[in-house]
C-alpha positions as CSV (number, residue, x, y, z in Angstrom):
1,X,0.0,0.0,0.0
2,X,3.0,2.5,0.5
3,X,3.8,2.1,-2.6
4,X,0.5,3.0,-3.8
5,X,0.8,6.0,-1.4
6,X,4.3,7.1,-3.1
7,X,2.6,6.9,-6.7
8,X,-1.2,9.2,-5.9
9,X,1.9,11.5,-4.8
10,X,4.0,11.4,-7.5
11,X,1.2,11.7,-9.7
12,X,-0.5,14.8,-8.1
13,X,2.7,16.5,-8.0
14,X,3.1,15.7,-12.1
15,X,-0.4,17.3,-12.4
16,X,1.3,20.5,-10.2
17,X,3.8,20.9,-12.7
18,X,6.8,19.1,-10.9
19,X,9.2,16.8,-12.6
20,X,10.6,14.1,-10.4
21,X,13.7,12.3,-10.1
22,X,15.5,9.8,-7.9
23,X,18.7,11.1,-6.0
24,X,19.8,7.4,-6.4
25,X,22.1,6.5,-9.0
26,X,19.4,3.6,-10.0
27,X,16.7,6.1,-10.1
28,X,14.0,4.3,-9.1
29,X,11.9,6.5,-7.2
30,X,10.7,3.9,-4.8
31,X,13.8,2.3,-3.7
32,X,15.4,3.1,-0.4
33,X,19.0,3.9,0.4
34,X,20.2,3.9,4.4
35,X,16.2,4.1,5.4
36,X,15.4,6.7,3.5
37,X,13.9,7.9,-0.3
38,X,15.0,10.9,-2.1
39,X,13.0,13.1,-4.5
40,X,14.5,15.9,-6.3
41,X,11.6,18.0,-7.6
42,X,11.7,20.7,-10.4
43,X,8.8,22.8,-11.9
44,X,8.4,23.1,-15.2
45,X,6.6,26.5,-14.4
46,X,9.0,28.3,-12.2
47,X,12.3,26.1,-12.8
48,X,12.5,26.1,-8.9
49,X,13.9,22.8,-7.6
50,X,12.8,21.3,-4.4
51,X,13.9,18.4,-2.7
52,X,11.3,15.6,-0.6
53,X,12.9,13.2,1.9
54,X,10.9,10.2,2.9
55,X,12.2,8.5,6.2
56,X,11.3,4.5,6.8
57,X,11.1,3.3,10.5
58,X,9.2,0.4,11.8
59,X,6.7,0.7,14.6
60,X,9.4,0.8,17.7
61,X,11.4,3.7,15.3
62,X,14.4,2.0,14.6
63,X,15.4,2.5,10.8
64,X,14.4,-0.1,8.2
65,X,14.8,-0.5,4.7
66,X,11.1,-2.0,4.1
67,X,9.2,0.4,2.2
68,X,6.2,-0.6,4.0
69,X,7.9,1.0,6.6
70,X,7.7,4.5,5.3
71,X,6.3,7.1,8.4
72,X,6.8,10.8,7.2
73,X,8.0,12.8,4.2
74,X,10.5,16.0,4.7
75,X,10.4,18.9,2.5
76,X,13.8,21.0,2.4
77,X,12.4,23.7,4.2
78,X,11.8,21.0,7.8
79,X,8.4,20.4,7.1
80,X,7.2,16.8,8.0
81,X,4.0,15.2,6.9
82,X,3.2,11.9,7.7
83,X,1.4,9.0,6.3
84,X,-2.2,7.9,7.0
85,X,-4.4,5.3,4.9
86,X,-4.3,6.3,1.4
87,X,-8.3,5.7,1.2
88,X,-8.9,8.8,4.2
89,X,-9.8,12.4,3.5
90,X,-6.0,12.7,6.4
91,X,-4.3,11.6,3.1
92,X,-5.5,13.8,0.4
93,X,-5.3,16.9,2.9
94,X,-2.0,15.2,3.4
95,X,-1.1,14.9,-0.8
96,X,-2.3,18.6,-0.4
97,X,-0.6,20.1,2.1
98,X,2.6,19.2,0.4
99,X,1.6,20.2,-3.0
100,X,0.8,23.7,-0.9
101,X,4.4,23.5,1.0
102,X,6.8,22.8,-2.2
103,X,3.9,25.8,-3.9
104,X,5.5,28.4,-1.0
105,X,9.2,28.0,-0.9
């Protein structure tokens, strides 16, 4: 389901006008590296660049590498937004608010 998570964002943030990379020399966009994904973001509109960091931890917080394990997403800026079922209104507001965040800086 995470992964499903990972791709409604990706795909909203396409819609916005963002083009999205991995940081990762594979450049699969949902493949962790020391417990941790990395997004580098650039509108086609503005030619701003932004950068998302999503952090993996299991349920006691210690890292993981399991991208079902994926708890929050970083924007450069310190903002964190974490996950909630992708079927809940928390998870579009959520999509949202980070559409809004990378929309401000």
């Amino acid at each position: 389901m995470t992964r499903a998570r990972l791709t409604q964002l990706r795909d909203a943030l396409e819609s916005d006008g963002w083009d999205i990379a991995s940081e990762y020399e594979n450049g699969d966009l949902f493949s962790p590296e020391e417990e941790r994904i990395v997004w580098a973001l650039s509108s086609r509109d503005t030619a701003s660049a932004r950068t998302l960091v999503f952090y993996l931890s299991d349920h006691l917080g210690r890292r993981t590498q399991r991208l079902a394990d994926l708890s929050h997403v970083e924007t450069q800026t310190g903002t964190h937004f974490y996950f909630s079922r992708i079927n809940s209104e928390q998870w579009q507001r959520t999509v949202d608010d980070i559409i809004s965040a990378l929309q401000q800086h």
